[in-house]
C-alpha angles and dihedrals in degrees: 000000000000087000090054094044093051092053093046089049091050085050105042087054091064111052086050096044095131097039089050093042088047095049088051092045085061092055106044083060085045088055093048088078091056107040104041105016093073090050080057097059093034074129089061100038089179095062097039086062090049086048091053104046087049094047088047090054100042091048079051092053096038082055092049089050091046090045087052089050098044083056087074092050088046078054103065083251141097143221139202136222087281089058101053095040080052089047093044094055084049100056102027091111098049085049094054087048087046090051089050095049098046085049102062091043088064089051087051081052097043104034119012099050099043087050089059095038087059089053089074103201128098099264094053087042089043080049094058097037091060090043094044082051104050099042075059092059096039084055102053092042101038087056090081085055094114107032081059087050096063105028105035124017138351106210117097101230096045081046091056094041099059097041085067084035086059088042102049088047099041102030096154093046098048083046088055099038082056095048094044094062091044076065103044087043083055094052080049090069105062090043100050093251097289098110135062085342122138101327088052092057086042100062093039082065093048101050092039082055081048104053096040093058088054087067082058095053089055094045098056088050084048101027089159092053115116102256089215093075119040117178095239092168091061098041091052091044080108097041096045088052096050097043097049141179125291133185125227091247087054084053098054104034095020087173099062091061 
């Protein structure tokens, strides 16, 4: 199945090079209010915050618009500028509460574990560890926040809910799904961010939520089936067929095929 999603993501890439560059693109320009406007106002600290905070939760809306528009893409489909600004006006709230969230995380990071970790005795050190911990396992299950968002359910606590509930069930392939897009952040960089970038990392996540509920919908038609193995070659007989096999010569001059 990973093997599979990695080779659906890639092609799907691809085929959507301009629409994904193009997304990143938006939000590199989105990030730039965050990163260098408070450097500008160091002389007015309070604002700078404000700046900040604002910044943080407009780049968080601009990436659950963008998750609601790579769907389509996970979906064998595409979409157009329309269809982002519409998707945009539809998610604006979750991504406020995601940048809030995200936010005081970062204040947790930045504040309250090094606090505990001054006070140099095993409570405060027992403090940080549980909080180090659990921001671990908030990463790896809020990643699929907006993936949830657009494939299962649009109310922030149910969101939330069934992000630990993938985790807990999954726990290797959200582990993989995490480190797979350090890699591809990490491709990002050579290539500014356009490509694959954060919508890249946004529809992997979204393909990766795809394909494992499909493993859901096998399990309630065989409810007495062994959930260790899951006949992934069976279940991905469709998606195999409609994603298809290409040749290095079809990805480079797809028009003489």
């Amino acid at each position: 199945m990973l093997g599979f999603l990695i080779k659906k993501n890639f092609f799907d890439l691809w085929d959507n090079l301009f629409r994904v560059a193009l997304l990143n693109l938006g939000f590199i320009a989105s990030l730039a209010i965050p990163v260098f406007i408070p450097s500008l106002l160091a002389a007015a600290p309070v604002l700078g915050m404000a700046v900040l905070f604002v910044g943080i939760l407009w780049c968080f809306v601009y990436l659950a618009a963008a998750a609601l528009s790579v769907k389509t893409l996970s979906d064998y489909g595409a979409f157009g500028f329309g269809d982002f600004f519409s998707n945009l006006k539809t998610v604006w709230p979750l991504g406020l509460m995601a940048g809030v969230l995200v936010f005081l995380c970062y204040l947790l990071i930045t504040m309250v574990i090094p606090f505990y970790l001054q006070m140099n005795s095993m409570v405060g050190l027992l403090l940080a560890a549980v909080i180090f911990w659990t921001l671990v396992v908030g990463a790896l299950s809020l990643q699929f926040f907006f993936a949830v968002r657009a494939r299962l359910d649009t109310k922030l606590s149910k969101i939330i809910k069934k992000c630990f509930i993938i985790f807990f069930d999954n726990p290797g392939f959200c582990l993989f799904t995490f480190i797979h897009n350090l890699v591809m952040l990490a491709i990002s960089l050579f290539l500014a961010f356009l490509f694959p970038g954060p919508a890249g990392m946004l529809l992997f996540l979204d393909e990766g939520l795809r394909l494992r509920l499909l493993k859901y919908d096998w399990l309630e038609v065989n409810p007495e089936a062994d959930r260790r193995k899951i006949p992934w070659d069976a279940i991905l007989i469709d998606e195999r067929e409609r994603t298809g096999t290409r040749s290095l010569k079809s990805f480079i001059f797809p028009w003489k095929d």
